[in-house]
VEXDREN-2710 file (C-alpha; in Angstrom, 1 decimal):
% VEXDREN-2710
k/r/px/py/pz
1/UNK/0.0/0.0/0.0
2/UNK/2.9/2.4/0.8
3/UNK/4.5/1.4/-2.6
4/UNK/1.4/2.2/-4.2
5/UNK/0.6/5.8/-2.3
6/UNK/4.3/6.9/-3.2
7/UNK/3.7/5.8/-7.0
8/UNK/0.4/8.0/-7.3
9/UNK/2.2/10.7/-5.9
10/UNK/5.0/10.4/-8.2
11/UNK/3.0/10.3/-11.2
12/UNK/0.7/13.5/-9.4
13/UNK/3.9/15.0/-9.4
14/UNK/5.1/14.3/-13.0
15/UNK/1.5/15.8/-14.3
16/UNK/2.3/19.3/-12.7
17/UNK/5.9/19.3/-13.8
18/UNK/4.1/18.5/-17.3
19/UNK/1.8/21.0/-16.9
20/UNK/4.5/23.1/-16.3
21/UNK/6.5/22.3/-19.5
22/UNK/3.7/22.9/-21.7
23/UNK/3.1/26.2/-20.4
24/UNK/6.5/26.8/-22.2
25/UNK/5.6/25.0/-25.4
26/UNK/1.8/26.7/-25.6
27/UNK/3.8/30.0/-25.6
28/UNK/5.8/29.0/-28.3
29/UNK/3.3/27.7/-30.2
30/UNK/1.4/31.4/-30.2
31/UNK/4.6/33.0/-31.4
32/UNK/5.6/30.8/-34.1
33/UNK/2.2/31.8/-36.2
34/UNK/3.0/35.4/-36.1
35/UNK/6.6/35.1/-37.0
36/UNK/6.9/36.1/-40.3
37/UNK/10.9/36.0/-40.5
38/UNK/11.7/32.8/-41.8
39/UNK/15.1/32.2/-40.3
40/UNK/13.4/33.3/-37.1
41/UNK/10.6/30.4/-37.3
42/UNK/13.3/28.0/-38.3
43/UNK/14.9/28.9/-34.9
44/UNK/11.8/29.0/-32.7
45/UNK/10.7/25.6/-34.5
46/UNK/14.2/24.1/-33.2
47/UNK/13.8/25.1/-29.6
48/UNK/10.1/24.1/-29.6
49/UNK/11.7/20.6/-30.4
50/UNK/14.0/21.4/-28.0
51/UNK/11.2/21.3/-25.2
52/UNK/9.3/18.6/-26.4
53/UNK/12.6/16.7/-26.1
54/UNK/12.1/17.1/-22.7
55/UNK/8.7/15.4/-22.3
56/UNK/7.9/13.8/-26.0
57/UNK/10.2/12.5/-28.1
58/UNK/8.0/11.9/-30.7
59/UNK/6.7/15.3/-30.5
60/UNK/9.9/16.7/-30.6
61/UNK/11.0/14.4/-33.7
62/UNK/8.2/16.3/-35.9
63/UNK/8.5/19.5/-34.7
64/UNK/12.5/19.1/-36.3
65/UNK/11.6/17.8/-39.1
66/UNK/9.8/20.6/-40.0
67/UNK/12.6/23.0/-39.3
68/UNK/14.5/20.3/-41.4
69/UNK/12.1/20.9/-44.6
70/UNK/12.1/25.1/-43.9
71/UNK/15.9/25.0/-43.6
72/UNK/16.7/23.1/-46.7
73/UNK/14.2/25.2/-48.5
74/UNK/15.8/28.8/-48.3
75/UNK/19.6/26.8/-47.4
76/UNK/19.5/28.3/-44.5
77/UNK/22.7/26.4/-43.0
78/UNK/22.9/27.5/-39.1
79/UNK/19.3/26.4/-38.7
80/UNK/19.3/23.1/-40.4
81/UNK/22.6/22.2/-38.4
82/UNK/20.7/23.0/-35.2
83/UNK/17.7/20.9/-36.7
84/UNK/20.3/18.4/-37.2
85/UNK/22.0/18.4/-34.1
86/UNK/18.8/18.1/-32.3
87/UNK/17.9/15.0/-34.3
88/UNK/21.0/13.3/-33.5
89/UNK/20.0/13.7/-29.7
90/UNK/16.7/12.2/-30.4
91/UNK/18.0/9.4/-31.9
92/UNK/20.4/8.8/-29.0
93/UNK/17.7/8.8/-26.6
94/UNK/16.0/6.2/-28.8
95/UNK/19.5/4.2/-28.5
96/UNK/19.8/4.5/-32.6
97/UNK/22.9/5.3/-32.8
98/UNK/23.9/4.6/-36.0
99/UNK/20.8/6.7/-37.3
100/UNK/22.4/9.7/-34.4
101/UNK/25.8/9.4/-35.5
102/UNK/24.9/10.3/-39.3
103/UNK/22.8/13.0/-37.6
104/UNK/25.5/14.3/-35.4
105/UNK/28.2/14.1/-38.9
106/UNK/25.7/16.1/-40.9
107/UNK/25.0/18.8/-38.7
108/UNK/29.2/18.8/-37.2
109/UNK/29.8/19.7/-41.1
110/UNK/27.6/22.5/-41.4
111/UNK/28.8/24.1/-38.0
112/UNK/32.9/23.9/-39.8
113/UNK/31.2/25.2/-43.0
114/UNK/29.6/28.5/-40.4
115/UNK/33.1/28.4/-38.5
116/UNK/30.7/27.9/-35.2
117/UNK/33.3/27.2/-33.1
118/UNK/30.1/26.9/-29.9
119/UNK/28.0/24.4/-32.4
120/UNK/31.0/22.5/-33.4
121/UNK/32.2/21.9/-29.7
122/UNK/28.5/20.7/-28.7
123/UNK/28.1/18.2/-31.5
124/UNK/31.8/17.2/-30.6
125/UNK/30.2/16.2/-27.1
126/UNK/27.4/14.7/-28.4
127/UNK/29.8/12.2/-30.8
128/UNK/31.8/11.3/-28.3
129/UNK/29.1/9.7/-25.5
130/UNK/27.3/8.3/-28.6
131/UNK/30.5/6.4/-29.5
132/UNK/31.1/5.9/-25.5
133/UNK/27.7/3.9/-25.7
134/UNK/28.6/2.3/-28.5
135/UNK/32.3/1.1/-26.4
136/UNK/34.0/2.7/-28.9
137/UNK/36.3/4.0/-25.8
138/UNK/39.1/6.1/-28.3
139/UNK/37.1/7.6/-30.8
140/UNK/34.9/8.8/-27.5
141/UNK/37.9/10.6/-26.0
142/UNK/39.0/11.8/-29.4
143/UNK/35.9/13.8/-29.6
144/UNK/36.0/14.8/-26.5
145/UNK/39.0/16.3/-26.0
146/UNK/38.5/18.2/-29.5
147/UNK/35.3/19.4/-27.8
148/UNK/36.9/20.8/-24.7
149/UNK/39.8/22.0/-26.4
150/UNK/36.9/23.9/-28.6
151/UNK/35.2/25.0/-25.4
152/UNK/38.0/26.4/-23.4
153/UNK/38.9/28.4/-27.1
154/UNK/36.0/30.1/-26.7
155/UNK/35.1/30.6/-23.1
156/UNK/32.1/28.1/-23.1
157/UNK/31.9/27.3/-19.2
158/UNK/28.8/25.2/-19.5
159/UNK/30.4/23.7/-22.3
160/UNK/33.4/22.8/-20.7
161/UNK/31.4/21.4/-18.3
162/UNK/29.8/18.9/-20.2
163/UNK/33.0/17.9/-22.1
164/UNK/34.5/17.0/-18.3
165/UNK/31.5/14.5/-17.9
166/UNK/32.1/13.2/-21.4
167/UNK/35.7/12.1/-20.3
168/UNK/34.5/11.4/-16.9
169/UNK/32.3/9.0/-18.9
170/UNK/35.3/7.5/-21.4
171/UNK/37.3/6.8/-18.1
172/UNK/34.7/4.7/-16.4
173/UNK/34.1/2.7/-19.2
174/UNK/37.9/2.4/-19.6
175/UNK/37.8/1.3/-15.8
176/UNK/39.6/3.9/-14.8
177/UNK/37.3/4.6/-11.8
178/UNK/39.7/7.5/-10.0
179/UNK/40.3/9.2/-13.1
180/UNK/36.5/9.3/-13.8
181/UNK/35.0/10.2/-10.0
182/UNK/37.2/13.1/-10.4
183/UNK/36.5/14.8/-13.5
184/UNK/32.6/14.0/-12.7
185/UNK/32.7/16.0/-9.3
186/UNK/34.8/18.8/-11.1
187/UNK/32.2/19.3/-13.7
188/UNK/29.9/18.9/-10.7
189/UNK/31.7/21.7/-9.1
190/UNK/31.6/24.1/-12.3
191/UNK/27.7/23.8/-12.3
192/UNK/27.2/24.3/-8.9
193/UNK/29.1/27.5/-9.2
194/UNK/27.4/28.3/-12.2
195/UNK/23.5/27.5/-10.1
196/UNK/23.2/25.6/-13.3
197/UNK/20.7/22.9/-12.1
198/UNK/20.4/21.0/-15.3
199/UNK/24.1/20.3/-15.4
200/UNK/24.2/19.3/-11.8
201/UNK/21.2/16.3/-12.4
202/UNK/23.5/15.1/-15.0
203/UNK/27.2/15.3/-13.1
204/UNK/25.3/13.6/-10.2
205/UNK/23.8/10.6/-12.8
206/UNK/27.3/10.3/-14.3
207/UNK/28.9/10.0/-10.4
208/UNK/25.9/7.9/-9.5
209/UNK/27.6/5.3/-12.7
210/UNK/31.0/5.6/-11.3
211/UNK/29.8/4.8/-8.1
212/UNK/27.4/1.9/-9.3
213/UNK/30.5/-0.4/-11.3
214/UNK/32.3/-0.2/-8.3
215/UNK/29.7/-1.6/-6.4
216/UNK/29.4/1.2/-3.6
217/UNK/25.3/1.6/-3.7
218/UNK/24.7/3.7/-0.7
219/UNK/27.2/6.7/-2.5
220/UNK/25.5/5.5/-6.1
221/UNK/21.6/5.5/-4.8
222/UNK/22.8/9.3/-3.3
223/UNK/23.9/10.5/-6.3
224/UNK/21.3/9.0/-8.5
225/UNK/18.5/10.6/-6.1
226/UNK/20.3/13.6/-6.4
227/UNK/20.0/13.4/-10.2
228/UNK/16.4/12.6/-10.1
229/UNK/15.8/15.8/-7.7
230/UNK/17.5/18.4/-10.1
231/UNK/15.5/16.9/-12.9
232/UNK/13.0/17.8/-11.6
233/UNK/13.6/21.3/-11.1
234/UNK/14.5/22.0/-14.2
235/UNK/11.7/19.8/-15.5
236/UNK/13.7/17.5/-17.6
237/UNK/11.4/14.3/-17.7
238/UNK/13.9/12.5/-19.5
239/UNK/16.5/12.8/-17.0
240/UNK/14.0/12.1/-14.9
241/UNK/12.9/8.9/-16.5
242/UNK/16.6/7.6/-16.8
243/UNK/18.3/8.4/-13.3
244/UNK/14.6/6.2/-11.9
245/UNK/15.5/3.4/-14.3
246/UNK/19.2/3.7/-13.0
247/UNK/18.2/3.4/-9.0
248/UNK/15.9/0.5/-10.3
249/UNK/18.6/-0.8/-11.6
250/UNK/20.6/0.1/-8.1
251/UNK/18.3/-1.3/-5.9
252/UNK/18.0/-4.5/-7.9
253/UNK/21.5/-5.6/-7.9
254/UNK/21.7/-4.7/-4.0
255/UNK/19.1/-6.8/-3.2
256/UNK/16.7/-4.0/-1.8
257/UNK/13.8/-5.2/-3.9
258/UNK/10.7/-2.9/-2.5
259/UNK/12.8/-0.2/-3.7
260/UNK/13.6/-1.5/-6.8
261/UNK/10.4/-2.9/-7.5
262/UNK/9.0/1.2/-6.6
263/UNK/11.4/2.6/-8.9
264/UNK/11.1/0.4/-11.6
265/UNK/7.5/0.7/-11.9
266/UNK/7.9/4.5/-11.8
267/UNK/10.1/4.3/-14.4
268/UNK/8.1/2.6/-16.7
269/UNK/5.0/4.7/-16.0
270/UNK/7.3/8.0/-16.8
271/UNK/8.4/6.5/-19.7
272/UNK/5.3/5.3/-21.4
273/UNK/3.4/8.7/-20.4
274/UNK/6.8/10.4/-22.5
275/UNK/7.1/7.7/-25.5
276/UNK/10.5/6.8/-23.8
277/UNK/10.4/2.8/-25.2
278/UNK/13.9/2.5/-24.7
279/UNK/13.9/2.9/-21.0
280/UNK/10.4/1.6/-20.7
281/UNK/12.2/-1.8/-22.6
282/UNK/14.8/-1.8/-20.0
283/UNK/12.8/-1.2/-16.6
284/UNK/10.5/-4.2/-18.2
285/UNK/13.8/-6.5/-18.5
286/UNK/14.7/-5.4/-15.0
287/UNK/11.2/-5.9/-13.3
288/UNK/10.7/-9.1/-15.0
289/UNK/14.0/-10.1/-13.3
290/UNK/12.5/-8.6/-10.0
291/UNK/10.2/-11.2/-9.7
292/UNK/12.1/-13.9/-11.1
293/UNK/13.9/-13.4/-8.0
294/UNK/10.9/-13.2/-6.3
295/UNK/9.9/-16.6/-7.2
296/UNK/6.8/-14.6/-9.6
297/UNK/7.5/-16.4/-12.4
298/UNK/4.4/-15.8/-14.4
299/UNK/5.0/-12.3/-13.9
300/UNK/8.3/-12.7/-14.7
301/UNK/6.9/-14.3/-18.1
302/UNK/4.2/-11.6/-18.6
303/UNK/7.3/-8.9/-18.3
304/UNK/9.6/-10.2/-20.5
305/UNK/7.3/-10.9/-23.0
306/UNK/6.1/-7.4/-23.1
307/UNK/9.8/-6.4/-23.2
308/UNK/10.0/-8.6/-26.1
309/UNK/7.7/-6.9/-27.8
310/UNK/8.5/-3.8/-27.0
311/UNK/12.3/-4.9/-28.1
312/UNK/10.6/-5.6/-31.5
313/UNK/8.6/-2.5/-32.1
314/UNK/11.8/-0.5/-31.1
315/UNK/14.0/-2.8/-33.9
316/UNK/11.2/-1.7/-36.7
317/UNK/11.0/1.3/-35.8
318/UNK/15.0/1.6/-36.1
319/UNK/14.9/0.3/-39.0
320/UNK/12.6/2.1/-40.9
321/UNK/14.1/5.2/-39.4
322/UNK/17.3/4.1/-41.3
323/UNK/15.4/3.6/-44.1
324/UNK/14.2/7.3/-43.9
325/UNK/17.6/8.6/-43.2
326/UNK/19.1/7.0/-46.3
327/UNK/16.3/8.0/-47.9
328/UNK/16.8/11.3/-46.5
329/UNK/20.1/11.9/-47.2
330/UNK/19.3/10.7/-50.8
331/UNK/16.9/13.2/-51.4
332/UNK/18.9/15.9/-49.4
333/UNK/22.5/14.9/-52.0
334/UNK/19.8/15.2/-55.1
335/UNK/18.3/18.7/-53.9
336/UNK/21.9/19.6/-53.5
337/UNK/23.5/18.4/-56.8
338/UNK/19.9/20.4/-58.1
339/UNK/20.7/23.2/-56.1
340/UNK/24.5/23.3/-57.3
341/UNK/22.9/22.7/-61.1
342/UNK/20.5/25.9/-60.8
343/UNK/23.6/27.8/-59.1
344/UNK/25.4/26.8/-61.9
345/UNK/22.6/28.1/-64.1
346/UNK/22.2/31.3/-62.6
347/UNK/26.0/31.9/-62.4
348/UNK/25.7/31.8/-66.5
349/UNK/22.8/33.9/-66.4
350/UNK/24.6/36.2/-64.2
351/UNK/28.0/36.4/-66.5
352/UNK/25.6/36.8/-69.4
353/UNK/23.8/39.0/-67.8
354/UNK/26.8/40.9/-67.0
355/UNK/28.3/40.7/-70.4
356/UNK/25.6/42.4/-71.9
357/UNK/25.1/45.4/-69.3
358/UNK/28.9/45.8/-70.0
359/UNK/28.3/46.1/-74.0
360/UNK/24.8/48.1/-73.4
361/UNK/27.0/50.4/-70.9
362/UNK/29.9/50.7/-73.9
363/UNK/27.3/51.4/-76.3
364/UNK/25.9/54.2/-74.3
365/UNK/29.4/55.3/-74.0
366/UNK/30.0/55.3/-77.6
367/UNK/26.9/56.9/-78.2
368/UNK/27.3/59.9/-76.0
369/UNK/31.4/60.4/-77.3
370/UNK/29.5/59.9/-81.0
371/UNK/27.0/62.7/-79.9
372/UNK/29.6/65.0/-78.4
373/UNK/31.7/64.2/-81.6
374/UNK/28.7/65.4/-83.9
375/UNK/28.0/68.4/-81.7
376/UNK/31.7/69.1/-82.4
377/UNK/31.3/69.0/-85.4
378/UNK/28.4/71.3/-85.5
379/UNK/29.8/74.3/-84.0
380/UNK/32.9/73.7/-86.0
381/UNK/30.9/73.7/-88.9
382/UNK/29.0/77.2/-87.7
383/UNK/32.6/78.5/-87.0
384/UNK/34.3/77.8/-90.2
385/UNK/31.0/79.2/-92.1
386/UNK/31.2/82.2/-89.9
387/UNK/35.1/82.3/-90.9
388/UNK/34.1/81.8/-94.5
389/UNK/31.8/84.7/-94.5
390/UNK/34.4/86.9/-92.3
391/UNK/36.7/85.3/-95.7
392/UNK/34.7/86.6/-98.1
393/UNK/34.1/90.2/-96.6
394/UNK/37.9/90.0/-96.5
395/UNK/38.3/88.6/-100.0
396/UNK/36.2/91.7/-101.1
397/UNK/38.0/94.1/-99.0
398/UNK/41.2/93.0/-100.4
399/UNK/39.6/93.4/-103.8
400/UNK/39.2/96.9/-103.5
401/UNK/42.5/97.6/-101.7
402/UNK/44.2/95.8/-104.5
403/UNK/41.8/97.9/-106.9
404/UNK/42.8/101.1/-105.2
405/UNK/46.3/100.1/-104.5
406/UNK/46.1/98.9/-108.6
407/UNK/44.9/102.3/-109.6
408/UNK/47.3/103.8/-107.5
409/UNK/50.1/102.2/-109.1
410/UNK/48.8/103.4/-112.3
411/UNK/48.8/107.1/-111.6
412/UNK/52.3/106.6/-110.1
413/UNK/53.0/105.2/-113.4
414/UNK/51.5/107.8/-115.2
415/UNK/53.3/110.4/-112.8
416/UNK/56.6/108.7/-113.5
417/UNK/56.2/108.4/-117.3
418/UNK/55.7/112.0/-117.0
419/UNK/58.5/112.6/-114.9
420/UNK/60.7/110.3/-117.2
421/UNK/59.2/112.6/-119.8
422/UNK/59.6/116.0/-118.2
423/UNK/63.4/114.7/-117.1
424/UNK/64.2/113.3/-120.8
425/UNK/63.3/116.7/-122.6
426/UNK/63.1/120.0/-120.2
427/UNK/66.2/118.2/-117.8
428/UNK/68.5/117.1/-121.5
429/UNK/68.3/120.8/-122.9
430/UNK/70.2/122.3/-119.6
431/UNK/72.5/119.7/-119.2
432/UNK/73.7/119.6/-122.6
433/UNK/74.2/122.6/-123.1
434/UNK/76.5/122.8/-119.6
435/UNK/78.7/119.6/-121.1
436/UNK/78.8/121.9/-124.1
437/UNK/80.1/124.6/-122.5
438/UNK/82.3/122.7/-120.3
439/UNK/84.7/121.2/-123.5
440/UNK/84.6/124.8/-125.2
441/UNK/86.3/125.9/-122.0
442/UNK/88.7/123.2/-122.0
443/UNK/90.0/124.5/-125.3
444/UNK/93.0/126.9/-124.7
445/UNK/92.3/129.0/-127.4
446/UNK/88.8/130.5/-126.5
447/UNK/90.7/131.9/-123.5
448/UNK/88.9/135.6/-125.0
449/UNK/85.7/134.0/-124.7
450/UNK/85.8/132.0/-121.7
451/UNK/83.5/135.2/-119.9
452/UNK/80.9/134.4/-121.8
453/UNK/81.4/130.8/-121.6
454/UNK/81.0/131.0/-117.7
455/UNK/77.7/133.4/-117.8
456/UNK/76.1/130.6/-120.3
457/UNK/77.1/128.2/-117.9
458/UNK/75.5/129.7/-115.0
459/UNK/72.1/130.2/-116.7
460/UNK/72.2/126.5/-118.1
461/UNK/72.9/125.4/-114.1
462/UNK/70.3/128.2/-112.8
463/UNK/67.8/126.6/-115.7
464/UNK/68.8/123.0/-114.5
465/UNK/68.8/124.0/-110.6
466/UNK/65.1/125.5/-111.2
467/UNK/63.8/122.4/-113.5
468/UNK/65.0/120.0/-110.6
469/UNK/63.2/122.1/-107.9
470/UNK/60.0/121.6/-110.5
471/UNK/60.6/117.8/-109.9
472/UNK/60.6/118.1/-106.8
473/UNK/57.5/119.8/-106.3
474/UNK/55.9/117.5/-108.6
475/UNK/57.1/114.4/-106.7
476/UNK/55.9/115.9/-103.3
477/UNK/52.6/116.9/-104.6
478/UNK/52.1/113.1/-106.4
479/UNK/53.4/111.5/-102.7
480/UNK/50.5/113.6/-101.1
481/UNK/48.1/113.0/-103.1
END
C-alpha cells in the first residue's frame, strides 16, 4: 500500500511538472504563427523541439523535421545544423545510434562550413558519448578532447562542463574509476558555481555510474536521487525517467527489492506517459528479473514478454528510421546536386547578364562620345562658315584695296612716265648745253671767250637747278596726293 501511495504521488507530481512544460511550449506555439521572419521560425521551430525533447520524443521528432524541410528550403545552413544536431539527440535517446551518428556528422559539417566554433564543440560532445555507448572507448575521448579543447577556445563554461563528464564517462568505461569520479565532481563543481541545475542532475547521474560499477550503492543510490531531484527542477522528464531506471537498476542488484520494484515501476510509467520505449524496454527487463527473483515467475513471463515486444517494435522502428535517413540523405544529396545545377545556371545567367550590361554600358558610351563628336562637329561647322563669311568680306576688302592700290600704281606710273618725260626733254636741254660749254672751256684758245662761256654756264645750271626744284614739287605733290 505504501508502494502504491508513493507511486500515485509520483505520477501526481510528473503531471504538474508536465503542466508546467507545456506552459513553455503553448507559448511557443502562439509565437511561431506570427513570425513572419523565416530564419526566425526555423529557430523558434528548433527550440520548440527542444522542449518537447524534454517530455515527447516523438513530438519533438516532428517539430524538427519541420525546421529540417524550412531549412533546406531557403539553405539556411545555421538552422538546419541546429535541426540536425537536435535529431541526433533524439536518436540517442531512442539508443539508434547509427541513425544519431549520421545525424550528429551532418549537422558537425555545417557548423565547420559556419566556422561555429560553440555548435562545433556541442556536436563534438554529443559524438563522443554516442560512441562511448557504443564502447568505442578512443574515438569517445577523441571527440572529447577536440570538444573541450573547442570549449576552453571560446570561453564556453557550461560547455566545458559537459565535455568534463564526457571524459568522466570514457574513463569509467575504460575502468579507470579514479580518473572518472574526479572529472565528474569537477564538472559537478563548475555547475554548482554556475546555479546551473540541469548540469548538476547530469554530473550527479554520471557520479551515480561511477559509483554503481564499483559496487558502492549507498554513494550510487545518493547521487542518482540527487540526479532525479534536479531533474526535476528543471523539469527535464527524460532525465528524470533515466536516473529512476538507474536506481531500479541500483536497488536490484543490491538486493533492496521494494525499492527497486518502486522505482522500476515508476520508471516505466514516466516512460510510457513520455514515449521513452527505450527505458520503458529496460525497466521491463529489470522488473521481470525482479520477480524472477521473487519466485513470480508468471509475472516474470508476462514482463519479459512485453519487453519482447517492445524490443521488436523499437527494432522496426529503427529500422525504418534508417530507411528514412538514407532515404533522406538521398533526397537531401539530389536537392543539393539540383541546387549546385540551378547555381550553376544562374552563375551563366549572371555572367551573361553581365556581359551584356557591360556592351549596353559601352554602347551608351560610344553613343554619348559619337554625340559630343557630332556636336563638335556642329559648331565647328557654324565656326568655319562664320570664318568663311568673315573670308569673303575680306576677300572683297582685299579686292578693292588691291583695286585702289592697282589704280594707285597706275597714276604713279602715269606720274613717273611724265617725270621720265619731263626729265628726258626739259632736264637734257640744260644739261647739254653745260657739257657743251664745259669742253669749249677746256679749249685753250677760246681763253677771250671763256667770260661768256661761264655766264652761259651759270644760266644752263640756274635753268637746270630750277627744273629739278620743279621735280621736286611734282614728286611731293604726287606723294600727297
Amino acid at each position: 500500500m505504501k508502494i502504491l501511495s508513493s507511486f500515485v504521488l509520483i505520477l501526481t507530481f510528473a503531471s504538474t511538472v508536465v503542466l508546467a512544460q507545456h506552459r513553455k511550449i503553448d507559448s511557443l506555439l502562439k509565437v511561431l504563427p506570427k513570425t513572419e521572419d523565416k530564419k526566425q521560425h526555423i529557430d523558434l521551430l528548433n527550440e520548440l523541439a527542444f522542449q518537447y525533447l524534454l517530455i515527447s520524443v516523438d513530438d519533438a521528432d516532428k517539430v524538427v523535421r519541420d525546421a529540417v524541410t524550412e531549412s533546406r528550403t531557403i539553405a539556411y545552413k545555421k538552422g538546419l545544423a541546429e535541426s540536425l544536431k537536435i535529431l541526433g539527440i533524439i536518436h540517442f535517446v531512442k539508443n539508434e545510434y547509427g541513425v544519431a551518428a549520421e545525424y550528429d556528422y551532418q549537422s558537425l559539417k555545417l557548423y565547420e562550413e559556419l566556422d561555429d566554433l560553440s555548435g562545433q564543440s556541442k556536436v563534438l560532445n554529443n559524438l563522443s558519448l554516442l560512441f562511448s555507448k557504443q564502447n568505442q572507448f578512443d574515438k569517445a575521448r577523441d571527440f572529447s578532447l577536440k570538444s573541450l579543447k573547442l570549449k576552453r577556445e571560446i570561453g564556453d563554461s557550461i560547455g566545458v562542463a559537459n565535455s568534463l563528464l564526457a571524459l568522466s564517462e570514457y574513463y569509467r568505461n575504460a575502468k579507470d574509476y579514479g580518473r572518472a569520479e574526479y572529472l565528474g565532481k569537477l564538472a559537478l563543481d563548475r555547475f554548482r558555481s554556475m546555479k546551473n541545475d540541469w548540469g548538476v542532475s547530469y554530473a550527479h547521474l554520471a557520479l551515480g555510474e561511477v559509483y554503481a560499477d564499483q559496487e558502492n550503492y549507498t554513494a550510487a543510490a545518493i547521487s542518482f536521487k540527487d540526479a532525479v531531484r534536479y531533474a526535476r527542477l528543471t523539469n527535464d522528464h527524460m532525465q528524470i525517467v533515466t536516473a529512476s531506471n538507474k536506481l531500479g537498476q541500483l536497488f536490484l542488484n543490491s538486493q533492496q527489492y521494494d525499492s527497486a520494484y518502486y522505482y522500476l515501476h515508476t520508471t516505466i510509467a514516466l516512460a510510457r506517459q513520455k514515449s521513452s520505449r527505450t527505458q520503458e524496454m529496460e525497466a521491463l527487463k529489470h522488473l521481470s528479473l525482479y520477480f524472477e527473483r521473487m519466485g513470480h515467475l508468471d509475472s516474470a513471463l508476462y514482463f519479459t514478454r512485453q519487453a519482447s515486444a517492445l524490443e521488436r517494435i523499437i527494432f522496426e522502428n529503427e529500422r525504418r528510421e534508417q530507411i528514412a535517413s538514407i532515404q533522406m540523405l538521398y533526397d537531401f544529396e539530389k536537392k543539393e546536386q539540383e541546387l549546385a545545377f540551378q547555381h550553376k545556371i544562374v552563375k551563366r545567367q549572371y555572367i551573361a547578364i553581365s556581359g551584356v550590361s557591360i556592351i549596353l554600358l559601352l554602347s551608351i558610351l560610344i553613343g554619348f562620345k559619337f554625340y559630343g563628336l557630332n556636336k563638335t562637329n556642329h559648331l565647328a561647322k557654324e565656326a568655319l562658315l562664320k570664318l568663311n563669311v568673315e573670308i569673303n568680306k575680306m576677300n572683297e576688302n582685299l579686292e578693292m584695296k588691291v583695286q585702289e592700290r592697282t589704280d594707285e600704281i597706275a597714276r604713279q606710273n602715269q606720274k613717273l612716265i611724265e617725270y621720265a618725260f619731263f626729265t628726258a626733254h626739259e632736264v637734257r636741254g640744260p644739261l647739254a648745253r653745260i657739257l657743251g660749254l664745259v669742253e669749249l672751256a677746256r679749249i685753250r684758245e677760246l681763253n677771250d671767250d671763256h667770260e661768256e662761256i661761264l655766264d652761259r654756264l651759270q644760266e644752263a645750271a640756274v635753268e637746270l637747278d630750277e627744273i629739278i626744284r620743279i621735280i621736286n614739287r611734282k614728286l611731293e605733290s604726287s606723294r600727297n596726293f
